[in-house]
C-alpha positions in Angstrom: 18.3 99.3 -1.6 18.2 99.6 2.3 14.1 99.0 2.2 14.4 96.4 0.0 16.9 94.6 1.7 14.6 95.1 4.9 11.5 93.9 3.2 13.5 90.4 1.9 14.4 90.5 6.1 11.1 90.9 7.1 9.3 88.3 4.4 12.6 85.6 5.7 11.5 86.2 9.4 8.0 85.2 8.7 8.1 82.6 6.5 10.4 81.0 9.1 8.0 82.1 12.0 10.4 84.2 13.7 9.5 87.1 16.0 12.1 89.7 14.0 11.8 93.2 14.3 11.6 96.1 12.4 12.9 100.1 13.1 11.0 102.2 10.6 12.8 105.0 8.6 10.6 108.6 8.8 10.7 110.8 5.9 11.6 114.2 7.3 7.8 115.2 6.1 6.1 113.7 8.7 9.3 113.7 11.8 8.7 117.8 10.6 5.0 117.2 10.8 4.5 115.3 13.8 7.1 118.0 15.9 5.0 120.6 14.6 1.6 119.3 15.8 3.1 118.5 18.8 4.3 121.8 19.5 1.3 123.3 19.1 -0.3 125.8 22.0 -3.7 124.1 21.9 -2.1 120.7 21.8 0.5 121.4 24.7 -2.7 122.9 27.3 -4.1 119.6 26.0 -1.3 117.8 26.9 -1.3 119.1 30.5 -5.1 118.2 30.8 -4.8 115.0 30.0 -1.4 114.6 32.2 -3.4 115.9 35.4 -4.9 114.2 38.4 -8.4 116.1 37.4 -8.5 114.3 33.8 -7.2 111.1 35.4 -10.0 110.7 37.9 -12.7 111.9 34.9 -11.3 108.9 33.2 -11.9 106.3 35.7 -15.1 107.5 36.7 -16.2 107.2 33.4 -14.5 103.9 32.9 -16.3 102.6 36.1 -19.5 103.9 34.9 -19.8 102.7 31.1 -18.3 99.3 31.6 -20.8 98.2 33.9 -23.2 98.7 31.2 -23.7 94.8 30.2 -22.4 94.5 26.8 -22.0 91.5 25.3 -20.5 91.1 21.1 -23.8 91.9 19.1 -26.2 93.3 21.9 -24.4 96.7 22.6 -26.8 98.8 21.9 -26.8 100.2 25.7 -23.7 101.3 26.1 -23.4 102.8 22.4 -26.6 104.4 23.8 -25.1 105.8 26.9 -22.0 106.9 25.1 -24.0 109.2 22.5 -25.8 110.6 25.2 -22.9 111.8 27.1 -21.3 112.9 24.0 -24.0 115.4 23.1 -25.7 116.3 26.7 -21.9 116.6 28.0 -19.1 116.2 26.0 -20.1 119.2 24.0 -20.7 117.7 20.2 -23.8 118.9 18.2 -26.4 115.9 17.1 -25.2 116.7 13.7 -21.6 115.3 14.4 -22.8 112.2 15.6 -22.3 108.9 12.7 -24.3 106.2 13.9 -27.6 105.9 14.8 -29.1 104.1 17.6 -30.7 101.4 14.6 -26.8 101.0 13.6 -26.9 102.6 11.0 -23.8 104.7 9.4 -25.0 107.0 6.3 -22.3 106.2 3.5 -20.9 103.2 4.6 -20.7 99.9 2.2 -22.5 97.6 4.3 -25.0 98.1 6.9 -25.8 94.4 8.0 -23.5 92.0 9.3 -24.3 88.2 10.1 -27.7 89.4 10.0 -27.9 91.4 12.3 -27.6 95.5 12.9 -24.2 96.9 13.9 -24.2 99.3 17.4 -20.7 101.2 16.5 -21.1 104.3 17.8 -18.7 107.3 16.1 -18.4 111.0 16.4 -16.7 113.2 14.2 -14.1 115.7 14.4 -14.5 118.2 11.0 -11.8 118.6 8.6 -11.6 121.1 6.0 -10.1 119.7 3.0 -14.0 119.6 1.5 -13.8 123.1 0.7 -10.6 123.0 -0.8 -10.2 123.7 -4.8 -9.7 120.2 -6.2 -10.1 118.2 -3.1 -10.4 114.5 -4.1 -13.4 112.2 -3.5 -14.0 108.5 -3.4 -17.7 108.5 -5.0 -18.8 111.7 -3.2 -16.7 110.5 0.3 -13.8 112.8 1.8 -11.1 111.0 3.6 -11.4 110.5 6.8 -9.1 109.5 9.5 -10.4 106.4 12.4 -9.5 106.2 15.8 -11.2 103.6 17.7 -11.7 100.8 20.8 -14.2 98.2 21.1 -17.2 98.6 23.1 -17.9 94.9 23.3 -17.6 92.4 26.3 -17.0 88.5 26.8 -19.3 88.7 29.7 -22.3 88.2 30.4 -22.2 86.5 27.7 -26.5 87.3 27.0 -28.0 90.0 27.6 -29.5 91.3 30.6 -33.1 92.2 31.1 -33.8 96.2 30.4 -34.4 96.6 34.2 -31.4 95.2 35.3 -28.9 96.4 32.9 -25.8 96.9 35.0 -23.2 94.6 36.3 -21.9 95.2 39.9 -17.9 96.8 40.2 -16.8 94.5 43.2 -13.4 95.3 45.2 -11.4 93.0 46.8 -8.5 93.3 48.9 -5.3 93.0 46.1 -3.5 90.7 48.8 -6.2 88.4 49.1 -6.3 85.4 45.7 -8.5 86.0 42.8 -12.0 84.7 43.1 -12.6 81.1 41.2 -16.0 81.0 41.1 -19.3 83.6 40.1 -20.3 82.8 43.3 -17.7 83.9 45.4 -17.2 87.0 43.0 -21.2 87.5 44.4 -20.2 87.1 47.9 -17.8 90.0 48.0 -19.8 92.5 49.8 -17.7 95.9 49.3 -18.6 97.4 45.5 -18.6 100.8 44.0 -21.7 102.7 44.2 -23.6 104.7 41.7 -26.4 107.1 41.9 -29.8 107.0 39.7 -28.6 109.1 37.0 -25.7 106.4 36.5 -22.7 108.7 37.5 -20.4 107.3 40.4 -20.6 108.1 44.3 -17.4 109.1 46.1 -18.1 107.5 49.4 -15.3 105.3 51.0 -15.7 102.5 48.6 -14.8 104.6 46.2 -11.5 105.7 47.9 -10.8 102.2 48.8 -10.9 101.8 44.5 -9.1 105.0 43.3 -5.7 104.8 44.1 -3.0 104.4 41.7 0.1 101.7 42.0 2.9 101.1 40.2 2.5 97.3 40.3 0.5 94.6 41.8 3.0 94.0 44.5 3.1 97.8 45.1 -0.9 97.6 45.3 -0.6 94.9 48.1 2.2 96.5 50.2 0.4 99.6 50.1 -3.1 97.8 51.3 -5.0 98.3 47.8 -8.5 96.8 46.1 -8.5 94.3 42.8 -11.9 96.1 40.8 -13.9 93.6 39.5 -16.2 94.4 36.3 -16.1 92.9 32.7 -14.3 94.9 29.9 -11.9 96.5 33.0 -9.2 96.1 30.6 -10.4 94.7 27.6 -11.4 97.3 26.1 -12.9 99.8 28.3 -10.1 101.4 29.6 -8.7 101.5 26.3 -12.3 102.5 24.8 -12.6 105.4 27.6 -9.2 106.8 26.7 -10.3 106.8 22.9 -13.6 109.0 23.8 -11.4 111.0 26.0 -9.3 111.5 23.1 -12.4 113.2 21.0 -13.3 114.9 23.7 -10.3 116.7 24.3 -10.2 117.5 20.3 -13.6 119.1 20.9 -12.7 121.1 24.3 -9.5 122.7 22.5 -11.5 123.5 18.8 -8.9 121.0 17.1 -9.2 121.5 13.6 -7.7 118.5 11.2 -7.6 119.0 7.2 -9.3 115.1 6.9 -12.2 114.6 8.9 -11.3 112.4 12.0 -14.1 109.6 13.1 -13.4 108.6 16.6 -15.6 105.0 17.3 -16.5 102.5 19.9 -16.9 99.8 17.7 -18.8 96.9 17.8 -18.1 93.2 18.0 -14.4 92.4 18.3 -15.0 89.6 20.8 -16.0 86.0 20.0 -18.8 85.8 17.7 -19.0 89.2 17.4 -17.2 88.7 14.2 -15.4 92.1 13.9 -18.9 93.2 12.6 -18.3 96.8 14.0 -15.0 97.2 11.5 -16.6 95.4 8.5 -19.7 97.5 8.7 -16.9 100.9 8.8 -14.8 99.4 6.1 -17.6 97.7 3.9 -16.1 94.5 4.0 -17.6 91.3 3.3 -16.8 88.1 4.0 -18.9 86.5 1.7 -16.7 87.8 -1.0 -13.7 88.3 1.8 -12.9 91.7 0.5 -13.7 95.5 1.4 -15.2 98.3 -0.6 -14.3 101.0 2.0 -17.3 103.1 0.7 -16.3 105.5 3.9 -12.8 106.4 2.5 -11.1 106.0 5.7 -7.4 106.4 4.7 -6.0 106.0 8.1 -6.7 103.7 11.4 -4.8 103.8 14.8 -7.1 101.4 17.6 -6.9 100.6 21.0 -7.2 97.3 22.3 -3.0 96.0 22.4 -1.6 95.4 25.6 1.6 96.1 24.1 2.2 99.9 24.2 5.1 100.5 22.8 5.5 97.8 20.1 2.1 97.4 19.2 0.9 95.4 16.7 1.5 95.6 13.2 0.4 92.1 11.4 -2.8 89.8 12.3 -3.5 86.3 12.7 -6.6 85.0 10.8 -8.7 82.5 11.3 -12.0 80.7 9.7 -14.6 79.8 12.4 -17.7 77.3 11.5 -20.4 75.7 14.0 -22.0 73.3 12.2 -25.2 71.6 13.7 -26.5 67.9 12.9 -30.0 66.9 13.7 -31.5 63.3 13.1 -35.3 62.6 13.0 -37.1 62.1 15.9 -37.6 58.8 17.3 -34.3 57.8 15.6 -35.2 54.7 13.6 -36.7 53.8 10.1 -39.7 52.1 11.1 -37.9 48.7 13.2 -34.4 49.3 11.3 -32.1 51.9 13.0 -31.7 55.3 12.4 -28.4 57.7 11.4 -27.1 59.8 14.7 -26.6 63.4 15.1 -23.8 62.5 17.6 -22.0 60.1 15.3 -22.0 62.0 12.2 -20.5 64.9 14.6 -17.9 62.5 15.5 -17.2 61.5 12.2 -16.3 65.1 11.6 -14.0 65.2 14.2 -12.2 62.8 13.4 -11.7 63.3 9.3 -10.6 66.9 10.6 -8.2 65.1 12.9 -6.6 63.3 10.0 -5.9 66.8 8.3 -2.6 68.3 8.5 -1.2 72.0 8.0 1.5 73.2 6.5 3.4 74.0 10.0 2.9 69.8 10.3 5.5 69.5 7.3 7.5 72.4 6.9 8.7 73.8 10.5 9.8 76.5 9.3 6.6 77.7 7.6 4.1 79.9 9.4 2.2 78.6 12.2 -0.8 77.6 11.1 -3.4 75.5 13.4 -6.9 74.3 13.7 -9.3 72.8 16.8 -12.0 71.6 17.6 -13.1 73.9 20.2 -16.6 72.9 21.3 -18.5 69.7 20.8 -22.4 69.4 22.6 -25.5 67.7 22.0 -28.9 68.7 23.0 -29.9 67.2 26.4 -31.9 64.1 25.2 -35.6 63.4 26.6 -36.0 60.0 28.8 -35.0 56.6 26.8 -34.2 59.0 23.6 -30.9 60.6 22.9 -29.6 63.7 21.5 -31.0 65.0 18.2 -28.6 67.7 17.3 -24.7 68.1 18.1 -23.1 71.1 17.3 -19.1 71.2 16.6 -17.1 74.0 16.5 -13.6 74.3 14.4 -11.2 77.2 14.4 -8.2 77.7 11.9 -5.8 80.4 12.2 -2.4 81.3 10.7 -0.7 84.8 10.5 -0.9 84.3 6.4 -4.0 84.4 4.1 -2.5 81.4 1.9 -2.3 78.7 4.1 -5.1 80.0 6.3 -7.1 79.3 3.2 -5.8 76.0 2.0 -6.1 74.4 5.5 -10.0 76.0 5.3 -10.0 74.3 2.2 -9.3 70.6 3.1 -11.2 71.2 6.7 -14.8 72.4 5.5 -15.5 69.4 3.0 -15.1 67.2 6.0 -18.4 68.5 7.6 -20.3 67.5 4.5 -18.2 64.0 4.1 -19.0 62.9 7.5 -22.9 63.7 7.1 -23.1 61.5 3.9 -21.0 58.8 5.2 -22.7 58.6 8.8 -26.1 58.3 6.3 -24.7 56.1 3.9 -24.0 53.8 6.7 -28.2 52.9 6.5 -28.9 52.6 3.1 -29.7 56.8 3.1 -28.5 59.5 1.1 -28.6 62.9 2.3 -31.5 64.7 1.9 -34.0 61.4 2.6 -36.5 61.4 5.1 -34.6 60.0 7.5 -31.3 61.5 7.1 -29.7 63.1 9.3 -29.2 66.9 7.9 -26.6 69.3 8.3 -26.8 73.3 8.9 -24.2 75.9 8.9 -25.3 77.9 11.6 -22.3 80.4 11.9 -19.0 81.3 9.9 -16.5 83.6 11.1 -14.1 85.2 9.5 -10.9 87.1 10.7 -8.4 87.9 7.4 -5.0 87.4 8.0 -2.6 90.0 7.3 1.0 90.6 7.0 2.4 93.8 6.3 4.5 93.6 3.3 6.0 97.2 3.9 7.1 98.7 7.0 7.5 101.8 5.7 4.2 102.7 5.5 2.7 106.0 6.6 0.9 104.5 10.1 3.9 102.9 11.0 6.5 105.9 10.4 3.7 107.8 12.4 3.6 105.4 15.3 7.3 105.4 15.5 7.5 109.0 15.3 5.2 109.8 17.9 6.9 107.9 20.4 10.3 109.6 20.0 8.5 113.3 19.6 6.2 112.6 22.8 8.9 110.6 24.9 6.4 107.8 25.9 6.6 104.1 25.2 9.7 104.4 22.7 11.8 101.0 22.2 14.6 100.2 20.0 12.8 98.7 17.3 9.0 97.0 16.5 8.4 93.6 16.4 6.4 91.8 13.9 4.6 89.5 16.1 1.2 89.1 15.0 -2.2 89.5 17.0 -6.3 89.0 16.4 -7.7 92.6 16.7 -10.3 95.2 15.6 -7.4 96.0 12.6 -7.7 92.6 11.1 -10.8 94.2 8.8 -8.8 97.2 7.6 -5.3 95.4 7.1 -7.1 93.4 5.0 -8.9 95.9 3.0 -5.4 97.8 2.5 -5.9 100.5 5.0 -2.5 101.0 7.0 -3.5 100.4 10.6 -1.6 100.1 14.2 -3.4 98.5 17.1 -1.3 99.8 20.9 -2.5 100.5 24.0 -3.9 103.7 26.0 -5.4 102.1 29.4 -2.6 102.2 32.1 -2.8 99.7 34.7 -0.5 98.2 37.7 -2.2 94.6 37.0 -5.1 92.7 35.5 -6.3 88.9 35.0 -9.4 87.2 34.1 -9.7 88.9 30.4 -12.6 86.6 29.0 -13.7 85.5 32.1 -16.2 86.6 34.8 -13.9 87.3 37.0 -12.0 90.3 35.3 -10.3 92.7 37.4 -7.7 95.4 37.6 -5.8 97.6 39.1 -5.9 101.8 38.4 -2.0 102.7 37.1 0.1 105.6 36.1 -2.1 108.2 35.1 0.7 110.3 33.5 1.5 107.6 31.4 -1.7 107.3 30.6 -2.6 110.8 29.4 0.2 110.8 27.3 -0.5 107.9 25.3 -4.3 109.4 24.9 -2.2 112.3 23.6 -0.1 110.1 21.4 -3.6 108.9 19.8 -4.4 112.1 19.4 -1.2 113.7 17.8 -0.7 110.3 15.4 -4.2 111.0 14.3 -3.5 114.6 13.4 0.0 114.2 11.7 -2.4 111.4 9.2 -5.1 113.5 9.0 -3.1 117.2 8.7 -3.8 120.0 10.9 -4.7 124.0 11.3 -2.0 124.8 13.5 -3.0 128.2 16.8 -1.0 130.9 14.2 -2.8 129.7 11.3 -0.3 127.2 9.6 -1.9 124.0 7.5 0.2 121.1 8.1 -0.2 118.7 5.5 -1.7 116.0 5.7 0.2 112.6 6.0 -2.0 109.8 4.2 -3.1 110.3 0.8 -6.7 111.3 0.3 -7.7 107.8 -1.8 -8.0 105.1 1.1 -7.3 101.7 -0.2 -10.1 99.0 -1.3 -10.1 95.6 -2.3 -13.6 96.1 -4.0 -15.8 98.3 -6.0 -18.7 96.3 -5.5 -21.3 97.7 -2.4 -22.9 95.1 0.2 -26.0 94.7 0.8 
């Protein structure tokens, strides 16, 4: 009765929009489970590693050198590159435990191509042993596995550099001094970190200028310290480094799990990246908005929060369209005008401005929202205008339902427009000189809300905290955020999205002028650790004196979808 009368609480809270919050109630299993991993000998000398000022530094040099890699959503196949490299020539893993391939290829998984284009995940794999149990259950030939990832992609640059200038400079600036405004004055700072030709960092003063830890930004200017400038400083690459650290350490110390554990820098979580690194691991299409999960991943705990202890445990959706209309040239039918580009765009705009969403009538409904984000037309040649115009709409809600009913009403509109602007000169669309319409990207985030909080992830996340002593609070809110975990939420997979990377300040996410500060590096270690042991308790584990912890999540992940995707 005490869950159910939670789950009515939790259902009230968001169809009023509330922020409520949620304390989860852990089975003795996995409190017994999680205490025992945690105690473990080979866990605890990994718990000191990653706790020291050794492993700390490691981090942030390795930070510092893969996120100046250029990575934009959709063209990271140079850091995914870099990262497999390290991970065989000197992180210790064997080619054979390697998932991806530098084509973006994963073997197994229920879809391979997404928006047309190859996937650059990269993911290495930590082996289990529940294959070679009597019995052990399948999905169609697949073991379960558990996923721990971080997103490898950046905002900016926003294109792709050229091959022989693949890096992007780490400027420092004094932390006193005001954030730059502009690229150019970010290019004017003269003092940046340095790096030799095989990549790795030089320690010359610049570099002691840059690593020093602070407890806050104020701390950082009283004691005389640098702002690092680089894209992906905090989102993700601190997060992403802490996930590779956390394989790494698994390797070093001969972890053994029951499941297998797949540990990812995934692909595509920014912009129009269109989480195409977790619908390629979760086979999910959005074509048919569901998810085959061919992989059998049973189990996902991300990166990417800035929320540490709460985290995130429900997801805003949203559909995204950019829809492009091009007129003839020489806009006219012989001496009679011609439809416009521009005003069939505008038409759009404002028949989606006439729309209203459910939050528009009932305030106590979810919040549910749309924009216009971006309107352009193509620079026009002398005494011509513009032929195409380009519009670009955005709907989100924390809900599925009225996420679709709002897509609904919104996407007819493109179409009404185009035959009403045409109309308007005797044309119907289609004619000769019509103005057309094409849908040159859709986007697709699912919206998820967890209907149970007593699920297996979220007893884990809580029980970590308490057993570890890091980032506990009194309860977990239900707020809701647009991440990596979107895809498997949606697909069924229980999933918690919290944060590794600790910093004493950052701005500028999404911008060219990212930048950070280096934080507690205890802090820091532990919650790489916490990744690690929440990982484990899902996934089971061999313990030093030759106990089998069972695992946590059952071996069948969820799926929303038998079919596979091309």
């Amino acid at each position: 009765m005490q869950k159910s009368r939670c789950a009515i609480a939790v259902l009230l809270a968001v169809a009023a929009g509330s922020a409520w919050a949620v304390v989860p109630e852990v089975s003795p299993e996995i409190a017994k489970a999680t205490e025992t991993i945690y105690k473990d000998p080979a866990m605890q000398k990994m718990l000191t590693e990653l706790t020291s000022a050794e492993n700390a530094q490691f981090r942030f040099n390795t930070h510092m050198e893969v996120a100046r890699i250029a990575s934009p959503s959709r063209s990271e196949m140079r850091r995914a590159q870099e990262l497999t490299r390290r991970m065989v020539e000197e992180w210790g893993f064997d080619k054979s435990d390697i998932m991806t391939t530098p084509e973006g290829v994963i073997k197994g998984a229920g879809i391979q191509i997404v928006d047309g284009k190859p996937v650059y995940n990269v993911c290495v794999r930590i082996p289990g042993t529940y294959s070679q149990e009597k019995g052990a259950q399948s999905y169609k030939g697949q073991f379960p596995k558990v996923l721990l990832e971080g997103h490898i992609d950046t905002v900016n640059p926003p294109e792709l550099p050229p091959a022989d200038s693949p890096y992007m400079p780490v400027k420092l600036q004094k932390a006193s001094e005001a954030v730059v405004a502009t690229p150019a004055a970010l290019a004017a700072i003269k003092d940046e970190l340095h790096f030799d030709k095989n990549g790795k960092i030089i320690q010359d003063e610049n570099y002691k200028k840059a690593y020093v830890r602070y407890a806050s930004l104020d701390d950082a200017k009283k004691k005389g310290g640098y702002r690092i400038y680089v894209p992906g400083f905090a989102d993700a690459m601190g997060n992403t480094t802490g996930v590779m650290t956390a394989a790494i350490m698994m390797k070093k110390y001969n972890i053994k799990p029951v499941y297998d554990i797949w540990i990812c820098g995934t692909a595509g979580e920014e912009g129009q990246g269109n989480l195409c690194g977790m619908k390629q691991l979760y086979g999910y299409s959005q074509d048919a908005g569901k998810g085959n999960n061919a992989l059998n991943f049973v189990a996902n705990f991300a990166a990417d929060s800035t929320s540490p202890g709460a985290g995130r445990l429900n997801y805003v959706g949203s559909y995204r369209f950019e829809i492009k209309y091009t007129e003839p040239a020489g806009y006219k039918q012989g001496d009679k005008p011609a439809p416009s580009a521009l005003m069939a765009m505008t038409r759009s705009i404002s028949k989606i401005a006439d729309q209203r969403t459910i939050s528009d009538t009932d305030k106590k409904a979810p919040w549910t929202t749309y924009t216009v984000g971006v309107s352009r037309c193509d620079d026009a040649k002398a005494g011509e205008r513009s032929r195409s115009c380009t519009l670009m709409v955005d709907m989100r809600s924390p809900l599925q339902e009225p996420l679709s009913e709002v897509r609904s009403r919104i996407e007819p509109t493109f179409k009404a427009a185009l035959d009403e602007e045409n109309a308007q000169y005797g044309l119907k669309t289609g004619d000769k000189n019509a103005v057309k319409m094409e849908l040159v990207w859709f986007g697709d985030r699912p919206a998820y809300q967890r209907p149970n909080y007593q699920d297996v992830v979220t007893q884990i996340f809580w029980q970590s905290a308490q057993t570890i002593g890091i980032d506990k609070v009194k309860e977990l809110t239900i707020d809701s955020g647009s991440l990596n975990d979107n895809v498997p939420a949606a697909v069924g997979v229980p999933t918690v999205n919290f944060n590794i990377h600790t910093i004493a300040a950052s701005g500028g996410g999404h911008t060219f002028n990212e930048w950070g500060i280096p934080g507690d590096y205890v802090a820091e270690g532990k919650r790489i650790f916490r990744m690690v042991l929440m990982g484990l308790t899902a996934a089971g584990y061999h313990t030093s004196d030759g106990q089998v912890v069972a695992p946590a999540a059952d071996p069948i992940g969820a799926r929303t979808t038998e079919e596979m995707f091309k």
